[in-house]
TIMIVEX-109219 format. One record per residue (C-alpha): residue in one letter; x, y, z. Coordinates in pm, 1 decimal, always signed. Each point is the difference from the previous one (the first is absolute). Example, Ala and Ser with C-alpha at 12.3 -4.5 7.8 and 13.67 -1.06 7.14 Angstrom:
! TIMIVEX-109219
- A / +1230.0 / -450.0 / +780.0
- S / +137.0 / +344.0 / -66.0
***
This chain:
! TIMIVEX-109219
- X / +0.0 / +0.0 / +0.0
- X / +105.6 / +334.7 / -57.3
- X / -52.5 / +233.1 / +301.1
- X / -44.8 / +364.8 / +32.6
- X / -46.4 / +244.4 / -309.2
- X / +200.8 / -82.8 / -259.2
- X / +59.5 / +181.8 / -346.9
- X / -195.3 / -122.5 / -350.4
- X / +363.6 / -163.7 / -109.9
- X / +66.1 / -241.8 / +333.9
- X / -372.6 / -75.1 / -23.3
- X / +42.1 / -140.5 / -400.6
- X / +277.2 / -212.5 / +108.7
- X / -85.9 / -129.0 / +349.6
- X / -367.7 / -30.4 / +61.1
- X / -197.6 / -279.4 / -73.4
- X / +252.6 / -263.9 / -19.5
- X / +186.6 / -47.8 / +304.7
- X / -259.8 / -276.0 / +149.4
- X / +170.6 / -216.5 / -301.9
- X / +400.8 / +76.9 / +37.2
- X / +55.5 / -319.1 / +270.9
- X / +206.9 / -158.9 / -248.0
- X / +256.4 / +281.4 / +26.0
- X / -13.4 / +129.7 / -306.4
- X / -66.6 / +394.3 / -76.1
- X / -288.1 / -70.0 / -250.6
- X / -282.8 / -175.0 / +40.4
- X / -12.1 / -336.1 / -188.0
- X / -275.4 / -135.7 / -228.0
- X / -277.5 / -246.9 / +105.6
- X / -130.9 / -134.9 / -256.8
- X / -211.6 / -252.6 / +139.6
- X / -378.0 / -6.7 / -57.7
- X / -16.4 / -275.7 / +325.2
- X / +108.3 / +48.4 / +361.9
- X / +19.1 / -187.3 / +291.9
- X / -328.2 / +53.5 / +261.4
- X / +76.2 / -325.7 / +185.7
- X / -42.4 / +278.9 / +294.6
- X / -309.5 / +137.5 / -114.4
- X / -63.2 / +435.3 / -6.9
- X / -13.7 / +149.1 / -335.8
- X / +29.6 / -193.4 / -318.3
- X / +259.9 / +128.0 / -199.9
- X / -79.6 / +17.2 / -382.0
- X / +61.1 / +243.9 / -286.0
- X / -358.0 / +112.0 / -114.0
- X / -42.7 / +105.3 / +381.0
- X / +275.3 / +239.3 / -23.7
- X / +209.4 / -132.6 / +351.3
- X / +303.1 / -136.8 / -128.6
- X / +297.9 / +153.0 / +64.4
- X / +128.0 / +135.2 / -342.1
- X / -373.2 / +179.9 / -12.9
- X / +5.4 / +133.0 / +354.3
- X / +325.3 / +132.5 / +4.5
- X / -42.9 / +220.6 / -311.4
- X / -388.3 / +48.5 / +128.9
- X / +219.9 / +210.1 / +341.5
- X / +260.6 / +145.5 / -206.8
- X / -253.4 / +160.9 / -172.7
- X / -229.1 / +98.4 / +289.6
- X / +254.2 / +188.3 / +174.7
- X / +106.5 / +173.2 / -307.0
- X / -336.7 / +103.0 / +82.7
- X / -27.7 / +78.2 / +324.7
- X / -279.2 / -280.5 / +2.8
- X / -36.4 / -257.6 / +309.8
- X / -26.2 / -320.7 / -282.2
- X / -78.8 / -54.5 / -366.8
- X / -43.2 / -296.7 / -289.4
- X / +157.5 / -7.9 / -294.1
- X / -141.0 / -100.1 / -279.7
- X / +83.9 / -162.5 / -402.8
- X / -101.7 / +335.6 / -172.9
- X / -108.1 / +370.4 / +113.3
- X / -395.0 / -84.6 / -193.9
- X / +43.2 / -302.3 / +267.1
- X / +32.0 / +209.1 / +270.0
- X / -208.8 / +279.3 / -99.0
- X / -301.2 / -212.5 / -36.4
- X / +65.5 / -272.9 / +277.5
- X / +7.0 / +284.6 / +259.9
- X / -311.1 / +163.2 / -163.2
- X / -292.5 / -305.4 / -27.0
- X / +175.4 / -84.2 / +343.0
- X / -161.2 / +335.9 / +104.9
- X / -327.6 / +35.0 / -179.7
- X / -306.2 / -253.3 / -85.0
- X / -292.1 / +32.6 / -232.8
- X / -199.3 / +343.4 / +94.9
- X / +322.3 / +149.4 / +80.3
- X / +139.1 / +419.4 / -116.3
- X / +337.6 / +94.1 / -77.2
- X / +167.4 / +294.2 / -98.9
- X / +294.9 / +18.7 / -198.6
- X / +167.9 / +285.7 / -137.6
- X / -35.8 / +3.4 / -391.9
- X / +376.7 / +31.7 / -61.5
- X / +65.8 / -349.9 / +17.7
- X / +290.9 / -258.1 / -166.0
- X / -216.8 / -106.3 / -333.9
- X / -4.8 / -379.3 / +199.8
- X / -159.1 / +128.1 / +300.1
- X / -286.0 / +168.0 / -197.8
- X / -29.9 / -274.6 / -269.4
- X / -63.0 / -268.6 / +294.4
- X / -243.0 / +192.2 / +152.5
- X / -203.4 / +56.3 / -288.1
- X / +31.3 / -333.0 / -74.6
- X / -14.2 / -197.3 / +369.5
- X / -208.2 / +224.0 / +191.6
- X / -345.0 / +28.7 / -129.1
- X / +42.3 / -462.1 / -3.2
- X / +3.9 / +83.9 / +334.8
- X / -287.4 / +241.7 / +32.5
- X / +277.4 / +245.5 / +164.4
- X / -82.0 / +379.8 / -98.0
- X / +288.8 / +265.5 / -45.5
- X / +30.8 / +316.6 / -33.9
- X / +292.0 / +189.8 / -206.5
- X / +126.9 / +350.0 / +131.5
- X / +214.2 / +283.6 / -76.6
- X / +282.2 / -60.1 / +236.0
- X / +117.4 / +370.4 / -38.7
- X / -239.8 / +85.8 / +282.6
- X / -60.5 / -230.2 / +258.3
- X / -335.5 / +150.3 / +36.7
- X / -137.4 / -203.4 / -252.3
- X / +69.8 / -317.8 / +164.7
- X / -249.2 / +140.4 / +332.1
- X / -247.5 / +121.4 / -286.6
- X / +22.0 / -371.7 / -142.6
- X / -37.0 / -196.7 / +345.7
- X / -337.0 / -191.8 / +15.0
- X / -159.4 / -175.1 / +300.6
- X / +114.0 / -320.6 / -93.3
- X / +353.3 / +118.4 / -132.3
- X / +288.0 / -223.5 / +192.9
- X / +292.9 / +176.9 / -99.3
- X / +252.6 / +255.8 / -270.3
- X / +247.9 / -129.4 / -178.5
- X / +293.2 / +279.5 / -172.6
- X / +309.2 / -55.7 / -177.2
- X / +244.0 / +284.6 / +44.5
- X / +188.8 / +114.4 / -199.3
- X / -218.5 / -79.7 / -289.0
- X / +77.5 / -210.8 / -314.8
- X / +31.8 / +140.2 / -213.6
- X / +6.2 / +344.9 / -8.7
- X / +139.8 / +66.0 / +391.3
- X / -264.3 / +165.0 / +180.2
- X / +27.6 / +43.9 / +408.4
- X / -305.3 / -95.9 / +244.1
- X / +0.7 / +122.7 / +352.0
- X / +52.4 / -336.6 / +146.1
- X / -27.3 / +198.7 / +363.4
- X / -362.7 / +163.3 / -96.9
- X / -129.7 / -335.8 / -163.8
- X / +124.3 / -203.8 / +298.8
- X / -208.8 / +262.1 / +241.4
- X / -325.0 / -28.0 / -228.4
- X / +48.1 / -389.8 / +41.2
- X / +4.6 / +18.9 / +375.3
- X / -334.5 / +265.1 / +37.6
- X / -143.1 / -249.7 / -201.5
- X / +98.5 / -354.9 / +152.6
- X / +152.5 / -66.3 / -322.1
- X / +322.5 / -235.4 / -112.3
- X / +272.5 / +150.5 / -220.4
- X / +224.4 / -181.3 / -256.4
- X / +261.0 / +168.1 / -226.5
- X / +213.9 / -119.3 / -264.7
- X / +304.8 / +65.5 / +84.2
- X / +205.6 / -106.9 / -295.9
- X / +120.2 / +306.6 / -176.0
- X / +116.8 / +191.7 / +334.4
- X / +147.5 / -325.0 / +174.0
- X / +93.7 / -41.1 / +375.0
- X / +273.3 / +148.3 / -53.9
- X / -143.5 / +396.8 / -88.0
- X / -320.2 / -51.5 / +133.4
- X / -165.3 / -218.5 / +315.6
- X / -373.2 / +77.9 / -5.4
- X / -54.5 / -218.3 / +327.2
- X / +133.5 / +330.7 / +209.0
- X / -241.4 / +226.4 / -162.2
- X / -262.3 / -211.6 / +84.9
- X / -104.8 / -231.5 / -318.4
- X / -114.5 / -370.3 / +131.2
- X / +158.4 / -258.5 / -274.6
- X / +310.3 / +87.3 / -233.3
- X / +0.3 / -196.0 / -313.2
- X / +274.3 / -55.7 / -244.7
- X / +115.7 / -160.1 / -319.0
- X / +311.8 / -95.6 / +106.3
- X / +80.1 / -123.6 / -348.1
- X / +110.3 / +381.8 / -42.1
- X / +191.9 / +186.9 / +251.8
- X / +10.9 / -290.1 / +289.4
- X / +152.2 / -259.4 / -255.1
- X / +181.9 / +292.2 / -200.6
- X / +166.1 / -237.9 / -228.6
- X / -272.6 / -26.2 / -244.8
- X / +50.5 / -405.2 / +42.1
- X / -276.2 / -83.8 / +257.5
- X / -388.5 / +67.9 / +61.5
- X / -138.1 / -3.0 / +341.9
- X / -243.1 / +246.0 / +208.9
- X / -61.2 / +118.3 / +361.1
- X / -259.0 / +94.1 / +187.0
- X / +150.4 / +150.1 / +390.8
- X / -241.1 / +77.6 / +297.5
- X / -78.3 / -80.8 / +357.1
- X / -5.9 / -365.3 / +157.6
- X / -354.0 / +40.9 / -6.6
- X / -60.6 / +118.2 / -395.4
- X / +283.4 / -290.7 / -98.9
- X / -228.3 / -256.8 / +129.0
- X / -314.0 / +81.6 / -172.1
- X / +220.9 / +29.2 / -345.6
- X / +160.1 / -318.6 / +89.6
- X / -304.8 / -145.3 / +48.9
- X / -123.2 / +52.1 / -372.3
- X / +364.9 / -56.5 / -157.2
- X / +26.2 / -352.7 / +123.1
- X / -372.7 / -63.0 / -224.5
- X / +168.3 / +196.2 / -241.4
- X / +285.2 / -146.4 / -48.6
- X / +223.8 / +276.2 / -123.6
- X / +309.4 / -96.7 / +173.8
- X / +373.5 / +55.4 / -68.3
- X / +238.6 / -293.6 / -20.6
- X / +316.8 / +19.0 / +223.3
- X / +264.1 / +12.5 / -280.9
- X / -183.4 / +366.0 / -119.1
- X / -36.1 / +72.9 / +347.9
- X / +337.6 / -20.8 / +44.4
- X / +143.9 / +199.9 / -295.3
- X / -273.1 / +274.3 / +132.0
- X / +172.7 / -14.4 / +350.2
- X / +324.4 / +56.9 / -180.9
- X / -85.2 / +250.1 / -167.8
- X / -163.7 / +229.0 / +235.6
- X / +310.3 / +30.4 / +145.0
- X / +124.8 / +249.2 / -199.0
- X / -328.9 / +174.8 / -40.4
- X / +108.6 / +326.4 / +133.3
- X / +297.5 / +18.8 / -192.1
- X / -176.2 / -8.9 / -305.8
- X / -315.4 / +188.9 / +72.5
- X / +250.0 / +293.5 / +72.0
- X / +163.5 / -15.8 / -274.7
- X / -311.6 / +9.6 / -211.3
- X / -130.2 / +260.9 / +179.7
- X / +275.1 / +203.4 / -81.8
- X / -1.8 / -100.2 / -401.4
- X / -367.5 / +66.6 / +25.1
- X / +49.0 / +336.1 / +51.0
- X / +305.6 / +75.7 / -183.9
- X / -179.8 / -114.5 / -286.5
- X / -354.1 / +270.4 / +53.1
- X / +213.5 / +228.8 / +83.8
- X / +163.4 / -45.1 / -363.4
- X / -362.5 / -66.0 / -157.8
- X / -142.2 / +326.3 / +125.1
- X / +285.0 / +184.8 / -200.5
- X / -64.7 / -173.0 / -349.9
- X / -263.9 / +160.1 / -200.1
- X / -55.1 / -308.2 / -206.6
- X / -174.3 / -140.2 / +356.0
- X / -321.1 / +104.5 / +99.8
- X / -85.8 / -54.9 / +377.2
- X / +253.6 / -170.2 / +244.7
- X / -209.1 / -190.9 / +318.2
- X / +222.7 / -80.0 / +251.4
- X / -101.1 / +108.4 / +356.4
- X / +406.5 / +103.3 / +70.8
- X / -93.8 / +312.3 / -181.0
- X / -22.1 / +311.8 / +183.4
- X / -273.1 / +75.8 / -268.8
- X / -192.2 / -328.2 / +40.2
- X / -368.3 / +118.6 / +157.8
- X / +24.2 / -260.6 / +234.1
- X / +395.6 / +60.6 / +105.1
- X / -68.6 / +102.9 / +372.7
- X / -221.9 / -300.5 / +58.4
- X / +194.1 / -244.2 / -150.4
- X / +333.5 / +145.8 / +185.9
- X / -205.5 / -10.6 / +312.1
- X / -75.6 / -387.4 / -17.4
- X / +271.3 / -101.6 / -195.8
- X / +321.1 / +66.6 / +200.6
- X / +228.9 / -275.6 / -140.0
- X / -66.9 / +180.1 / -370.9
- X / -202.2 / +32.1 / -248.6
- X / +85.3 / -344.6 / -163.9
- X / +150.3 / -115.4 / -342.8
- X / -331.7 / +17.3 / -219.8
- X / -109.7 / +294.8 / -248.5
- X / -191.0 / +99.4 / -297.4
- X / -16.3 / +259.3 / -251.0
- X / -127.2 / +89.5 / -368.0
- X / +188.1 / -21.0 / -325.9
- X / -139.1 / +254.5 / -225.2
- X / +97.1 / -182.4 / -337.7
- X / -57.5 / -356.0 / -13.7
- X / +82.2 / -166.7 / +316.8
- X / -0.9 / -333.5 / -177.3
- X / +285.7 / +70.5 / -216.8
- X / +169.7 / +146.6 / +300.2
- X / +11.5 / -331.1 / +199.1
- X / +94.7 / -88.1 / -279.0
- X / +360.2 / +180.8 / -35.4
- X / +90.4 / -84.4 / +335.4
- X / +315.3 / -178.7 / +63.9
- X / +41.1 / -98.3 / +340.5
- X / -379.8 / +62.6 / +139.8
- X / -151.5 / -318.1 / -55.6
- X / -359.3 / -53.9 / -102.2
- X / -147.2 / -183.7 / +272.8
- X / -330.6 / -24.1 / +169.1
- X / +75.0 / -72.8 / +392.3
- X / +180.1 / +235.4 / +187.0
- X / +260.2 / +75.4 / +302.8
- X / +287.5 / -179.6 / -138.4
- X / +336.4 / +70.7 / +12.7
- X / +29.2 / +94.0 / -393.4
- X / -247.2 / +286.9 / -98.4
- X / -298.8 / -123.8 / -208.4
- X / -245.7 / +246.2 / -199.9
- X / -375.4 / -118.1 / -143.2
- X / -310.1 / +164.0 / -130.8
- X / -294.9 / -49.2 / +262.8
- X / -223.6 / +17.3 / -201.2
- X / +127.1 / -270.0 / -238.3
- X / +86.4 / -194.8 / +331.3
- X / -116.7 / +30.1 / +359.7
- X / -293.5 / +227.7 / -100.2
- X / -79.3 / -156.5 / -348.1
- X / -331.2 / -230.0 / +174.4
- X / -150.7 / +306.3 / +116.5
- X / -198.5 / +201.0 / -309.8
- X / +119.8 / +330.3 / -166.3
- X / -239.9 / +223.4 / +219.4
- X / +123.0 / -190.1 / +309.1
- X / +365.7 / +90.7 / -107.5
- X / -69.9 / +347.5 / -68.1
- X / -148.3 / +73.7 / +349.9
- X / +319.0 / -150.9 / +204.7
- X / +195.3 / +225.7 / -288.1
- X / +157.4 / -322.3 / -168.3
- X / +55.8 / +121.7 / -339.0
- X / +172.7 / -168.7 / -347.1
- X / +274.5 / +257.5 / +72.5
- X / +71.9 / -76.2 / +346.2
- X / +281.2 / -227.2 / +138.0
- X / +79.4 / -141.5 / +316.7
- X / +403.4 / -42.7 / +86.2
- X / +135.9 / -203.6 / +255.0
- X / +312.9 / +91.6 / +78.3
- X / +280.9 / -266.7 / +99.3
- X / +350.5 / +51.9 / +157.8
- X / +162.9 / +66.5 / -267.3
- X / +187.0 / +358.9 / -18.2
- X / -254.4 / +285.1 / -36.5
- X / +218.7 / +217.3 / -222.0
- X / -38.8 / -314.2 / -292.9
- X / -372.4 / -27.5 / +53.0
- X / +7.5 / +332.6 / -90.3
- X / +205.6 / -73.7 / -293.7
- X / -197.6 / -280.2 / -131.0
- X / -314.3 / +214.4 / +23.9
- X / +181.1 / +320.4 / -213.1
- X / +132.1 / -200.5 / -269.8
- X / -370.0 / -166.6 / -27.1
- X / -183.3 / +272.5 / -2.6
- X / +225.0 / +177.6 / -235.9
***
C-alpha cells in the first residue's frame, strides 16, 4: 500500500500492484489462469467477474489515478460506458446526457436505449442550466464528457455535480480526452469516471480496455451487471495496461505541451480557420477548464482547414491517419468521416462537426516537426 499523499507519478508506478510483488520481483507478473483454487471457500476467482489479480491491480492503479476508493476495468470504453449505465437505470427510467458526446456514446443510445424503454434527454452542455431545465421526476442521473469530442468544449463539472446533488441525482463523466492525469472529476464532485483506456491509459495505440472508477458502494452495483455482461479483460491485456500506465504522466505532459505549441502555431496561419483547444487564453471556456483541469489541458485538439482538409491529411508526412487517439505518435482524422459519421448531417452541424474540421492527436514526438509536417502540407 502506498501511504500518505503521494504525487500523480509514484501513484502510476506503485498503486495497485503491490498485493502481487511476493515473488520479489518489481513488476507484477501475469496470471493467466481462467481456474483457481477455492478448496478454502470465499470468493470464486474467475475472469468474467473481474477479481483476478491482473484485473484488480490495473482496476486500483487506475482508481487512485482518480482519487476514487475502487473501480473495474473493463475489455473496451463502449463496455464500460454501457455496463455502468443499464447497471444504473431499468425500463421507465430518465437520463440526461450532454449532447456533445464521442459519436459511440450517442450511436448506442439511439440504438440500445429506447430496447430498453429508457428515455434521454440531450443538452447543451455550455450551460449547465439546461441539464436542471431537462431533469424529470423519474430522471436517475447526468452523464457529461468534458472536454468534448470533438470540437473541445468545457462543462462546469463543479455546477453540474451541485445540480446532481439538489436533485438526488448520480453523475458519470467520460473522462477519456482529459485523463487522470489533467483532470480528476471525483474531487469536484462527479459520482463514476469512465474511460477508454484504449487511448490515453494504454497510450501505445496496441491495446483496448475501459474503466469505470467510483466508491465501494457504486463498484458493486456495476460489478453486479458486468459479471451478466460479460465484458471482461483477460490478464495478458491487463497486464500490458498496468505497464503502461506507468508512464502515463510522462506522456500526458508532454502532449500537453505539443498540444499547445501546435494552436498556438494554428492561430497564426491564415490558411486555418478556428483553433479549439481549451489551452487558449482565447478559448470561451479557458477559465473553467484551467479551473478543473490543473494537470493541463491535455494532448487533444481540433481546428478547420479552409481548402480541402482531405487533401491536407493527405500531404502529411509524419501525422498519421488514424482513428483512435492518445498514442504516443500524433494521429489526425475527419469526424465526420469517422467518430461522428453514424450520426446525420443536421446532427453534425449542431455539435459544429463540419467536412472541414479535423481532430489532431498529438504524440511525443518534437513539437517544432509537427509543426513542420503541418506547413509543408498545407502549403
Amino acid at each position: 500500500m502506498i501511504h500518505g499523499k503521494t504525487s500523480k507519478l509514484t501513484q502510476s508506478i506503485h498503486a495497485g500492484s503491490h498485493e502481487y510483488l511476493a515473488h520479489g520481483g518489481v513488476v507484477t507478473p501475469i496470471f493467466p489462469s481462467s481456474a483457481y483454487d477455492n478448496e478454502g471457500g470465499g470468493p470464486l476467482q474467475y475472469p468474467r467477474y473481474f477479481n483476478i489479480p491482473n484485473q484488480r491491480a490495473v482496476a486500483g492503479k487506475v482508481a487512485a489515478l482518480e482519487n476514487a476508493e475502487a473501480g473495474v476495468v473493463f475489455s473496451s470504453g463502449m463496455a464500460a460506458i454501457l455496463t455502468t449505465l443499464f447497471s444504473l437505470l431499468k425500463s421507465g427510467d430518465h437520463a440526461v446526457f450532454q449532447r456533445d458526446l464521442y459519436g459511440g456514446t450517442h450511436h448506442a443510445l439511439a440504438q440500445e436505449m429506447p430496447r430498453f424503454g429508457i428515455a434521454y434527454t440531450l443538452v447543451d452542455g455550455a450551460d449547465p442550466a439546461n441539464f436542471e431545465k431537462a431533469i424529470r421526476p423519474e430522471t436517475r442521473l447526468l452523464y457529461i464528457e468534458t472536454p468534448s469530442n470533438p470540437t473541445l468544449k468545457i462543462t462546469d463539472i463543479r455546477a453540474v455535480a451541485a445540480i446532481a446533488r439538489r436533485h438526488g441525482l448520480l453523475t458519470l463523466i467520460d473522462n477519456t480526452f482529459a485523463s487522470p492525469v489533467n483532470q480528476n472529476p471525483i474531487d469536484l464532485g462527479i459520482d463514476i469516471v469512465l474511460h477508454s483506456g484504449t487511448k490515453y491509459i494504454g497510450g501505445h495505440s496496441d491495446l483496448c480496455c475501459g474503466f469505470a472508477v467510483t466508491t465501494q458502494d457504486l463498484t458493486q452495483r456495476i460489478l453486479a451487471s458486468a459479471v451478466n455482461y460479460g465484458g471482461s479483460l483477460d490478464a495478458h491485456t491487463a497486464w500490458l495496461v498496468e505497464r503502461s500506465l506507468k508512464t502515463i504522466v510522462l506522456r500526458v505532459r508532454q502532449q500537453n505541451e505539443n498540444a499547445l505549441a501546435i494552436a498556438r502555431y494554428l492561430k497564426t496561419d491564415d490558411r486555418i480557420g478556428r483553433v479549439y483547444y481549451p489551452g487558449l487564453e482565447d478559448h470561451p471556456d479557458h477559465a473553467i477548464a484551467k479551473a478543473q483541469m490543473p494537470g493541463g489541458f491535455g494532448g487533444m485538439l481540433s481546428f478547420e482547414v479552409k481548402r480541402d482538409a482531405q487533401a491536407f491529411m493527405s500531404k502529411l508526412a509524419l501525422i498519421q491517419r488514424a482513428a483512435s487517439l492518445g498514442g504516443i505518435e500524433s494521429t489526425i482524422i475527419s469526424p465526420a468521416r469517422t467518430s461522428h459519421v453514424k450520426l446525420s448531417a443536421d446532427e453534425r452541424k449542431a455539435i459544429g462537426v463540419t467536412d472541414g474540421l479535423v481532430r489532431l492527436s498529438t504524440g511525443i514526438e518534437e513539437a517544432g516537426d509537427l509543426i513542420d509536417d503541418i506547413k509543408q502540407a498545407l502549403a
